[in-house]
N, CA and C atoms as an extended XYZ file, in Angstrom:
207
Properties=species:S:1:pos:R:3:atomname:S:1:resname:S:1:resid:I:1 pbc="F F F"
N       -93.512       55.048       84.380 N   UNK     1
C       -92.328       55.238       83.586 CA  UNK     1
C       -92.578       56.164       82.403 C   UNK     1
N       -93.954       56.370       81.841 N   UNK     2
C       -93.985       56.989       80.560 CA  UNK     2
C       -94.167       58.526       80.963 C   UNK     2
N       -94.635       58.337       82.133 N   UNK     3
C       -94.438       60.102       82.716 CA  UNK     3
C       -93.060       60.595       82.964 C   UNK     3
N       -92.141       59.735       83.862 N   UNK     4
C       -91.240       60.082       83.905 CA  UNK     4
C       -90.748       60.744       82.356 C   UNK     4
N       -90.533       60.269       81.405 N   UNK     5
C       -89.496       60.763       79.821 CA  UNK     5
C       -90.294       61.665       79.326 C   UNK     5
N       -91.272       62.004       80.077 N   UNK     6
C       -92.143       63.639       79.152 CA  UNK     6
C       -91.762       64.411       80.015 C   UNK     6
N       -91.434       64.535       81.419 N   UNK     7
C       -90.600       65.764       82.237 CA  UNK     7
C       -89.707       66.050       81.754 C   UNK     7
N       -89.442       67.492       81.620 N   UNK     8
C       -88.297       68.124       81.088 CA  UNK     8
C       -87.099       68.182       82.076 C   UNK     8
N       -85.951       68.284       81.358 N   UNK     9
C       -84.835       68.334       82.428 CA  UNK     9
C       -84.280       69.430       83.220 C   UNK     9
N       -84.241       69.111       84.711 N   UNK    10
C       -83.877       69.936       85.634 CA  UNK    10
C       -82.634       70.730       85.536 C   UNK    10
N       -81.795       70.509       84.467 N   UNK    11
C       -80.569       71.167       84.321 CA  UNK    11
C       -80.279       70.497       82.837 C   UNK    11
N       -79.021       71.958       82.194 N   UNK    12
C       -78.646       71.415       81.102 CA  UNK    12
C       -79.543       72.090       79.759 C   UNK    12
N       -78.907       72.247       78.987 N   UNK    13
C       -79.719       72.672       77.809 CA  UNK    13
C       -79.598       74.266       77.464 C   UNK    13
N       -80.026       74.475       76.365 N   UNK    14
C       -79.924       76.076       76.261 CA  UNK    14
C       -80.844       77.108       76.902 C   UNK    14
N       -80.524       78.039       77.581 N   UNK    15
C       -81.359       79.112       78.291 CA  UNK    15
C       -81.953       80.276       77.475 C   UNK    15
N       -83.124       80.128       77.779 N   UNK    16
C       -83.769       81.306       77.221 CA  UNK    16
C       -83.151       82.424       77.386 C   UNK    16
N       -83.048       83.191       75.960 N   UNK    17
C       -82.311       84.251       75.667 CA  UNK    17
C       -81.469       84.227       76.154 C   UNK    17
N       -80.470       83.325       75.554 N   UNK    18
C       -79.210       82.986       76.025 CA  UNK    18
C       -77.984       83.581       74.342 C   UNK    18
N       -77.185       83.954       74.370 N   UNK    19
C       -76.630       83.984       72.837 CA  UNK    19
C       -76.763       85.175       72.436 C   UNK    19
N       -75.804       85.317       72.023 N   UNK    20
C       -75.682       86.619       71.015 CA  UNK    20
C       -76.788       86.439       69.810 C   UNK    20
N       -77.343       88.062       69.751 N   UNK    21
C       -79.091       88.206       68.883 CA  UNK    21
C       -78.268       88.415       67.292 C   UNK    21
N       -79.374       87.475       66.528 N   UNK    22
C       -79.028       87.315       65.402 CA  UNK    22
C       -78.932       88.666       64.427 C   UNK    22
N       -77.715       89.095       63.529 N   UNK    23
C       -77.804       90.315       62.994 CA  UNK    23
C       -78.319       90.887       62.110 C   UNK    23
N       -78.822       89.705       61.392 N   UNK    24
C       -79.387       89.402       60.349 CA  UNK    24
C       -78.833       89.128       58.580 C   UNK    24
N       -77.209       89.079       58.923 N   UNK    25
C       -76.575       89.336       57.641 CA  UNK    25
C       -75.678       88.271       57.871 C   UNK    25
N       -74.745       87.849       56.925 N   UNK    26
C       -74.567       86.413       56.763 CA  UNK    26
C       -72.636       86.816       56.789 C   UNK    26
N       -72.048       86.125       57.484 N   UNK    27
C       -70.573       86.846       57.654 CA  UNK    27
C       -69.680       85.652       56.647 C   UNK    27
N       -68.666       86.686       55.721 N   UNK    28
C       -68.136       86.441       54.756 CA  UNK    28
C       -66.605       86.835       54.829 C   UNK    28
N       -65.691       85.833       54.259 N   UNK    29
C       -64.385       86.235       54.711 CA  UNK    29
C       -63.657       85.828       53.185 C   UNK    29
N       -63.066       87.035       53.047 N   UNK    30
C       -62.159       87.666       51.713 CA  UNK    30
C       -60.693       88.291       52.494 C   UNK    30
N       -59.882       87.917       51.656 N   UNK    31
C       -58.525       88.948       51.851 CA  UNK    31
C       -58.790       90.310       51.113 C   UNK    31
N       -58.117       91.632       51.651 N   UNK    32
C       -58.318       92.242       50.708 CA  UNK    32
C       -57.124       93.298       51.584 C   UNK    32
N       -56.525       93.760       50.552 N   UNK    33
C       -55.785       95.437       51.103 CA  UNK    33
C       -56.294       96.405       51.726 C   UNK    33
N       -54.976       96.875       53.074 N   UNK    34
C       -55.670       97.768       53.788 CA  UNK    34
C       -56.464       99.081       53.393 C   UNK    34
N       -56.082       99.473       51.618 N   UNK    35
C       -56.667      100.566       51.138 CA  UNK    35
C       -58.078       99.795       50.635 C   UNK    35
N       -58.574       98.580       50.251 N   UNK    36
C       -60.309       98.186       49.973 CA  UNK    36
C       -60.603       98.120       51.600 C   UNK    36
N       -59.670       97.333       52.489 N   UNK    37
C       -60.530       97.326       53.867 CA  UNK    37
C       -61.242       98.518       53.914 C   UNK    37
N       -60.389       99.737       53.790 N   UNK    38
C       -60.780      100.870       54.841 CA  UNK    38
C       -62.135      101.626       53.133 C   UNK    38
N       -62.002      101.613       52.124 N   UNK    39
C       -62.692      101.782       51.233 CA  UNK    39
C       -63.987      101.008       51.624 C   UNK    39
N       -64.237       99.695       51.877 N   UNK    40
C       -65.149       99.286       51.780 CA  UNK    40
C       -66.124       99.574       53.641 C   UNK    40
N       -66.010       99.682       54.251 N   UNK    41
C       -66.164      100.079       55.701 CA  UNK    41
C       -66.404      101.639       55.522 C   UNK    41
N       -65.732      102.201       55.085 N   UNK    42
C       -66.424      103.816       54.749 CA  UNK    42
C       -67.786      103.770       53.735 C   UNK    42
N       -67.476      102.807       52.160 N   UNK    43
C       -68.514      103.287       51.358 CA  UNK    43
C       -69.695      102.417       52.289 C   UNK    43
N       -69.710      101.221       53.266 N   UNK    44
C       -70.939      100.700       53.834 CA  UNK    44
C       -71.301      101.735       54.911 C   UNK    44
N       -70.768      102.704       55.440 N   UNK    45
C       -71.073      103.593       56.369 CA  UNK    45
C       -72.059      104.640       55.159 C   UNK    45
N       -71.368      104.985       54.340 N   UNK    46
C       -72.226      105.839       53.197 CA  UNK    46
C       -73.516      105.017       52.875 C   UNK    46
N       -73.005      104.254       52.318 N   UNK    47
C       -74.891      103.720       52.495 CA  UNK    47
C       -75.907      103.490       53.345 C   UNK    47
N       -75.427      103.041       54.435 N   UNK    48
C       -76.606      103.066       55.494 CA  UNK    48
C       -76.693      104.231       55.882 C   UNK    48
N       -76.262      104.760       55.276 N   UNK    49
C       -76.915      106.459       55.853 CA  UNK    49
C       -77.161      107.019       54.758 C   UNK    49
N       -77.719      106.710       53.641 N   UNK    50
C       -78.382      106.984       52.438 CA  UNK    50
C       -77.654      107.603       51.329 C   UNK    50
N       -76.138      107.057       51.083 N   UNK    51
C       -75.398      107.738       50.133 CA  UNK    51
C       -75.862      107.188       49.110 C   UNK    51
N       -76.225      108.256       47.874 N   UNK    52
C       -76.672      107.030       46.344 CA  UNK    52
C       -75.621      106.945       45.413 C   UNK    52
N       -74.117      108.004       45.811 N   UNK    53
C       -72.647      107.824       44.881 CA  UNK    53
C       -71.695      107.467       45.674 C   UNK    53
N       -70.900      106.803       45.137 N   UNK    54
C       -69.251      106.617       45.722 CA  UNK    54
C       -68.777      106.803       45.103 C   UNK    54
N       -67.683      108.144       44.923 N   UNK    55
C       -66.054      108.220       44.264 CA  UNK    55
C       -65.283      107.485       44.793 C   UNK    55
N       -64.621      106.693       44.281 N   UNK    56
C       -63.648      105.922       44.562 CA  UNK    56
C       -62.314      106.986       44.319 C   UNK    56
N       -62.286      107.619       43.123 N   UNK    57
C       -61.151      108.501       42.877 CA  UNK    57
C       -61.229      109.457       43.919 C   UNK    57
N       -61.699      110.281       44.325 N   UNK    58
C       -61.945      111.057       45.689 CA  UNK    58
C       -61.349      110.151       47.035 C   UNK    58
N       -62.063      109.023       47.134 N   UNK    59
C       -61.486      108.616       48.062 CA  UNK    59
C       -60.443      108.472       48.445 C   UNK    59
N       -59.371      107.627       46.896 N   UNK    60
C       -57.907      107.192       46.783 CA  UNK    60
C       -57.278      108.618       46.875 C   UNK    60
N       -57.694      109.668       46.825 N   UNK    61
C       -56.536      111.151       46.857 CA  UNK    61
C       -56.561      111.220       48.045 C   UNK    61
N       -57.479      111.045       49.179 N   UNK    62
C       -57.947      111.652       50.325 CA  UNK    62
C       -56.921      110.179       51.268 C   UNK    62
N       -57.115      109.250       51.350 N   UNK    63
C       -56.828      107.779       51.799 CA  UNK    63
C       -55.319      107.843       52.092 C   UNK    63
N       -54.461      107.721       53.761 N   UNK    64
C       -53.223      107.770       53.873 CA  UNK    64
C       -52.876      106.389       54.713 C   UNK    64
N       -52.078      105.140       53.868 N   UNK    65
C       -51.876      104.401       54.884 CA  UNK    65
C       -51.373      104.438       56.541 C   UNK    65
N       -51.895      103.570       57.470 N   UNK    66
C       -51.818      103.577       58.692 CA  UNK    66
C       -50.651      103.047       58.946 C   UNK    66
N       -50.423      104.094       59.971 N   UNK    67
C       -48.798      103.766       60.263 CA  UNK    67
C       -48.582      101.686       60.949 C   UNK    67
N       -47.800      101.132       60.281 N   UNK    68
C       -47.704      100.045       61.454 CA  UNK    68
C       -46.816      100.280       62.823 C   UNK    68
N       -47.735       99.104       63.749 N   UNK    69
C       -47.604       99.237       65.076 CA  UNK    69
C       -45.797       98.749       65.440 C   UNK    69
């Protein structure tokens, strides 16, 4: 009997490399306007690609709301 409960089970359980791979960043939920959505998704594109300024005033002249569907 004590062998039997140290065999692992024939089915059931989580599969190796099973799941979406961890991204490493921690997901966070804010409201915010479609002009910070699209502000903040551009200036994180600028940084991971090594921007060291953001105009925000540049941005807001350039920035045309999206038509709704």
């Amino acid at each position: 009997m004590a062998e039997e409960a140290n065999e692992k089970p024939k089915w059931g359980g989580a599969r190796t490399g099973a799941g979406r791979k961890a991204l490493g960043g921690k997901m966070r939920s804010l409201r915010m306007t479609d002009f910070e959505y699209d502000f903040v998704r551009d200036a994180l594109k600028k940084i991971r690609t090594g921007a060291e300024t953001l105009d925000v005033a540049a941005y807001r002249a350039e920035w045309k709301p999206k038509e709704k569907d």
